[in-house]
N, C-alpha and C positions, 0 to 999 in steps of 0.2 A: 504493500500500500504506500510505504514513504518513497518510494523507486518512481512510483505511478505521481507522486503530490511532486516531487520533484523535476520529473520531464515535465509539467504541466506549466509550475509555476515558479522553476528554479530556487526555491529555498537559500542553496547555499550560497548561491551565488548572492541573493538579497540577507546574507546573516541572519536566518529568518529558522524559525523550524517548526512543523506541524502544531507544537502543543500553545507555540505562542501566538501561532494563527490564529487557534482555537478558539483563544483566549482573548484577543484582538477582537474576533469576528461579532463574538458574546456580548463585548462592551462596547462595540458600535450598537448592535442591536438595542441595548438595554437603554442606550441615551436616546435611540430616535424612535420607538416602538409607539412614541406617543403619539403617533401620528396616523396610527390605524383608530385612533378615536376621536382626534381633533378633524381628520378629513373628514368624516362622514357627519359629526357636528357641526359643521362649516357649512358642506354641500345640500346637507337635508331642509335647509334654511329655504333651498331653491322647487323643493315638493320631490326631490330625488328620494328613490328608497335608501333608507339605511343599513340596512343588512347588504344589500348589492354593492354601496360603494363600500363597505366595510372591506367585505371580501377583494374585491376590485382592486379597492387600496392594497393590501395584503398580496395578490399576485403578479400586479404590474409590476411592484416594489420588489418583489422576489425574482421578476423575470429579469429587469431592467440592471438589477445588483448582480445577478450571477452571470449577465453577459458583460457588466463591466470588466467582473474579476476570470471569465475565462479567456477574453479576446484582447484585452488590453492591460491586465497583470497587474494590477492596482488596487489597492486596498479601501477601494471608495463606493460608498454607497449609494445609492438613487432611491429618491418617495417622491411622490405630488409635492409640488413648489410650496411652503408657505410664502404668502403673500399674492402669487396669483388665486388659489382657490379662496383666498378672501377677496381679492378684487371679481373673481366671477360670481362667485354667490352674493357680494354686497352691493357692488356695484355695478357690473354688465347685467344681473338679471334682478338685483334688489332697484335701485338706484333708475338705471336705462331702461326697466321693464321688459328684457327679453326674454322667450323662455328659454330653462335650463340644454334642451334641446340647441336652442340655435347659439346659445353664450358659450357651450361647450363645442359649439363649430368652431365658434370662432379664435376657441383656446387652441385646435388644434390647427385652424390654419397660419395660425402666427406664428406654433412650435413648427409646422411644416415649411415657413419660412427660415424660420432656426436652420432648420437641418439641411435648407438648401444651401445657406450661406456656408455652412461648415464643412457642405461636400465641395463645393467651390472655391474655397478658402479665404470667402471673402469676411469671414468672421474677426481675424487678426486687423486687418485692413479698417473696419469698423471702430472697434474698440482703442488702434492708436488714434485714430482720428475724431472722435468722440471726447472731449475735454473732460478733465477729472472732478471739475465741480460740477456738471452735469451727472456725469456717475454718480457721486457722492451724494449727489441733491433726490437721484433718482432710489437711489437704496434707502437713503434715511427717511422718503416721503412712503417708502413702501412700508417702512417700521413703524411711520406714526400712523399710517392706514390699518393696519395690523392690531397696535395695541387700542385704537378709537372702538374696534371692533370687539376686542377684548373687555374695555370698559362698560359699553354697551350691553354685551351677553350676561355683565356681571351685576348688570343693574345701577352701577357707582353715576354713569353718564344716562338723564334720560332726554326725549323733546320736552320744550316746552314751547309756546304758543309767544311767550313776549320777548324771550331770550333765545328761539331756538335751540338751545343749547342747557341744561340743569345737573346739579346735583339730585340723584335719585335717594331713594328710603334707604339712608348709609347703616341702619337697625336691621333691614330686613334679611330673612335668612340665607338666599341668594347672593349679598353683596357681603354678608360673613365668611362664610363657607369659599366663595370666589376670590374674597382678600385672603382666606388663610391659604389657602392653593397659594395663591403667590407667592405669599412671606417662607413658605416652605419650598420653593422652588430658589427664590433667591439666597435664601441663608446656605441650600444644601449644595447652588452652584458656585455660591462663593466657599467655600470650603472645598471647590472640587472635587464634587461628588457626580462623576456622570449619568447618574440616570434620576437626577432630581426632579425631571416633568412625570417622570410615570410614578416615583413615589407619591407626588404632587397631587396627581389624578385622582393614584390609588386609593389616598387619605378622604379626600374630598367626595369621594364616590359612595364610600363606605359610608362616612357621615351622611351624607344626603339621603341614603338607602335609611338611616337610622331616624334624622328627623323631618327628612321631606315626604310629605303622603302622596307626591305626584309619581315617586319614583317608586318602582315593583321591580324586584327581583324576576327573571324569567331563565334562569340556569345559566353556566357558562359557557359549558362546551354544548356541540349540537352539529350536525353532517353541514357544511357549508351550503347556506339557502342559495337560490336561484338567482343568478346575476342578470338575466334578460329583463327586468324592469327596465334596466338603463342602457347595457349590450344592444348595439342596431338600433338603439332612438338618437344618435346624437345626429344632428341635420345639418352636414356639411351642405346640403345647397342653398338652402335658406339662409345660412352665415355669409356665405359667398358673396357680398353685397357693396355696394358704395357707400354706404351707410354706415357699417360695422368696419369698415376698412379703420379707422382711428383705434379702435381695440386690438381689432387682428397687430396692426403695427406695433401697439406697446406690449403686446405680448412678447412681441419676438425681440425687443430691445430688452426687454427686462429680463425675460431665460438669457439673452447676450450677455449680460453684464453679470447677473447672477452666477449663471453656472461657468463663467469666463474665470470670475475671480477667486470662486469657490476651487476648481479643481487647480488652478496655480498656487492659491496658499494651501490647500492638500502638499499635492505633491514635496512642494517646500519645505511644511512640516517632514516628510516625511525620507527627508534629505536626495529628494531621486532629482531634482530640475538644475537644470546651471544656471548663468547670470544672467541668460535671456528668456528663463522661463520653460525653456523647452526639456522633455524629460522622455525616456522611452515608451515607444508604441502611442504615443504623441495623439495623432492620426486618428487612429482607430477608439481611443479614449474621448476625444473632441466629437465622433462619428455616432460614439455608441449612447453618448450623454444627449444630444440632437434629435436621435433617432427615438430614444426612451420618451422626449418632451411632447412629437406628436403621438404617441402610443399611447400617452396617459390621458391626451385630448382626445382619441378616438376612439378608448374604450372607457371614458366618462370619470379618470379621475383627479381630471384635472392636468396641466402642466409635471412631466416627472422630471425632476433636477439634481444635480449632486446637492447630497448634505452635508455640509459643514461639519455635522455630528461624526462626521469618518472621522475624524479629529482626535476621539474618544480612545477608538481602536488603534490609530497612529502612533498616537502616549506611551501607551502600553505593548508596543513593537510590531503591529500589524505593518509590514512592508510591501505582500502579493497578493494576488489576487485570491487566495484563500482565506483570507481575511473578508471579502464580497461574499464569496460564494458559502460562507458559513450562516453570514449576515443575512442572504439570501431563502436561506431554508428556514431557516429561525420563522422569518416574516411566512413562508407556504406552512409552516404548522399552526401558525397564527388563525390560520383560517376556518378551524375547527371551533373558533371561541366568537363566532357573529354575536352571541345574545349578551355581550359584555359589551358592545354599541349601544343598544339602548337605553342600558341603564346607565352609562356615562351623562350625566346631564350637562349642559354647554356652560353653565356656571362653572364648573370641572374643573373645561379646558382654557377659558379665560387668560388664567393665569399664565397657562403656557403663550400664549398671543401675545400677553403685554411682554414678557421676559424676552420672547422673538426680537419687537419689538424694539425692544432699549437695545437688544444688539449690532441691532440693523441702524436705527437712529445713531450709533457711537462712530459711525464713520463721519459723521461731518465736522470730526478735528482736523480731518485732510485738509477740508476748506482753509482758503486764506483767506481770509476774513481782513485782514488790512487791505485789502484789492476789491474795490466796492463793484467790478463789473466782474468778477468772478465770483463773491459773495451773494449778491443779491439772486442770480440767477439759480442758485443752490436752494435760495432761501427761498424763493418762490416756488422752485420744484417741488421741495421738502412739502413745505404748508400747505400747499393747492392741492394735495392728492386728499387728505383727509378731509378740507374746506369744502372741495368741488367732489367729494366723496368718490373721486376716479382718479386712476391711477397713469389714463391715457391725458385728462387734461395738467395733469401736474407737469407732466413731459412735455409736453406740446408748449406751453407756457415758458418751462425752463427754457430751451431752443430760441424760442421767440426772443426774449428776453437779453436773451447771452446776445444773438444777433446784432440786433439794436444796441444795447452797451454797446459791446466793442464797437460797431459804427461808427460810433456818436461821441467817442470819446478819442477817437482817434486810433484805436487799435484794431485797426484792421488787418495789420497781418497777422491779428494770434487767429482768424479767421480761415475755415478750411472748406472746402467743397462738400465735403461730406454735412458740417454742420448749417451750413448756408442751405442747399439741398430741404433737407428735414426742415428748420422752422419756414420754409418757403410753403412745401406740401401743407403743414401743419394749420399754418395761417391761411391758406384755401381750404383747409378743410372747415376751419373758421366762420369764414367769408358764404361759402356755396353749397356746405351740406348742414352744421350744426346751425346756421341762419333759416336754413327751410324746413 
């Protein structure tokens, strides 16, 4: 068997050996597992079944990790994006009204643009040319979208009618239970504990089971129910539109950026990349990570992208792709426990949102902030995603914005085709679709 793990995934060669695989593979799994309960919490908002995307989640996650770690020999994981499947449940079909149907087209046609960019290799090309407080402004608008939604689920944020915007019933049991999820996710992730979201859950689930009358036990394990509720309903030609083209786009910029930046500080951690980033079977890791994003679009679970959480398993000496492919199984035994989705109640998972959240918001120290036409553009991107409740006008806006500054201030050569291009598109799409 070590003869067979070894032609497969070179061990010696990576200082690496079966049992620390093992053991890698386990503590990825254990930090990002929370996500077979926070997807289907998220997506169910939009009338999707929960048991389907339960599972759903559970096998694209297993399919998408075990093809990282056979084809491309990396120790990195793939789930449904946090932060797209809150922009598609809250905003493409809560927010813009579409159905879950045509908002999940649209998720997959933007990752399908993903993965053509990266067969073409116009991905790299992008991302240099793409200014870093754009990025920045773009990932920390996605954190404060993320944790707005968190807050909300926890009852802390509710409407009101003169403020738009309130403090909710900060007594009731909902936003207890939802703050103690969090205070126990933060204290166990500052101490370095990597599976503090699913202790998190665990705690808060159990209590809720104890003093919520909404919540019923229904067992845990159970033959995995039928995933055709959602399987063949997602409606790539109804998304196909002029219309939806502003979502399709920020789909594909945001899996760009995200899983851009995510699998280069992987790798980094996990000392395999040189001074330009580049690290082996390259190619086929940028391919396989593309290919995952529209696959989770089109079998309804959303955007799949590398997790950060590989991170967990990297600490602890995950180097090969056995380290995926352990990760991998983990998530297909998973599948046997659908009726522990239900009783997850979305107060639960909150906490895990906002904690998302603050980590995603932490990149706008990059910003320079003394350089008021690099700043402001960040600042605008960041705020308008959770303001305008979307993720595509926070974008659209940042571009514009960045344009104009440099313009106007005289800095037009920090100016580049690529970014000139986009807020051009953006501001017609302004002008002649979001006007009609």
């Amino acid at each position: 068997m070590n003869s067979i793990f070894e032609k497969i995934f070179q061990l010696k060669e990576k200082k690496t050996t079966v049992g620390t695989e093992i053991i890698a593979g386990c503590t990825t799994f254990l930090t990002m597992v929370y996500i077979i309960f926070v997807n289907p919490s998220i997506l169910s908002a939009t009338g999707m079944d929960t048991s389907a995307v339960f599972v759903l989640t559970c096998v694209v996650t297993a399919f998408a990790t075990i093809l990282m770690g056979l084809f491309a020999n990396l120790p990195i994981a793939l789930a449904p994006a946090m932060g797209l499947n809150v922009f598609f449940a809250y905003g493409i079909c809560g927010a813009m009204g579409y159905s879950w149907q045509i908002g999940m087209g649209a998720i997959f046609w933007g990752s399908l643009v993903f993965f053509v960019l990266s067969l073409l290799k116009v991905r790299h090309w992008l991302i240099e040319h793409i200014p870093q407080c754009l990025r920045v402004g773009i990932s920390a608008g996605i954190g404060l979208f993320i944790a707005f939604m968190g807050f909300q689920n926890m009852g802390i944020v509710v409407s009101s009618p003169a403020t738009l915007l309130t403090m909710g019933n900060i007594l009731s049991l909902k936003v207890l239970l939802g703050s103690l999820g969090f205070f126990i996710i933060i204290i166990l992730a500052a101490r370095n504990f990597h599976a503090a979201v699913l202790v998190s859950i665990f705690v808060v689930t159990l209590l809720a089971l104890w003093l919520d009358p909404n919540i019923n036990y229904q067992g845990i394990a159970s033959i995995p129910p039928s995933v055709t509720p959602v399987v063949g309903h997602v409606d790539l030609a109804g998304s196909f539109n002029i219309g939806i083209m502003g979502v399709i786009f920020s789909v594909m910029i945001v899996s760009l950026f995200d899983s851009s930046g995510t699998i280069l500080a992987l790798t980094d951690k996990a000392g395999i990349c040189d001074e330009k980033g580049r690290f082996p079977k390259m190619r086929q890791a940028l391919l396989i990570d593309s290919f995952s994003s529209s696959l989770g679009g089109l079998f309804g679970t959303s955007s799949v992208l590398t997790y950060i959480e590989s991170s967990s398993g990297i600490s602890v000496g995950g180097r090969t792709g056995l380290t995926a492919v352990v990760v991998g199984l983990l998530f297909l035994m998973m599948t046997f426990l659908s009726p522990l989705a239900h009783l997850v109640p979305n107060y639960a998972t909150s906490g895990a949102l906002i904690f998302v959240g603050i980590l995603m918001v932490s990149s706008l120290v990059k910003v320079n902030w003394s350089d008021l036409t690099d700043a402001t553009p960040a600042f605008i991107t960041a705020l308008m995603m959770p303001f305008a409740f979307a993720i595509t006008e926070g974008v659209a806006l940042g571009f514009i914005s960045y344009v104009v500054l440099k313009t106007c201030t005289g800095k037009f050569k920090e100016l580049n085709l690529c970014v000139i291009i986009f807020a051009i598109l953006f501001a017609l799409k302004f002008i002649f679709i979001d006007h009609h």
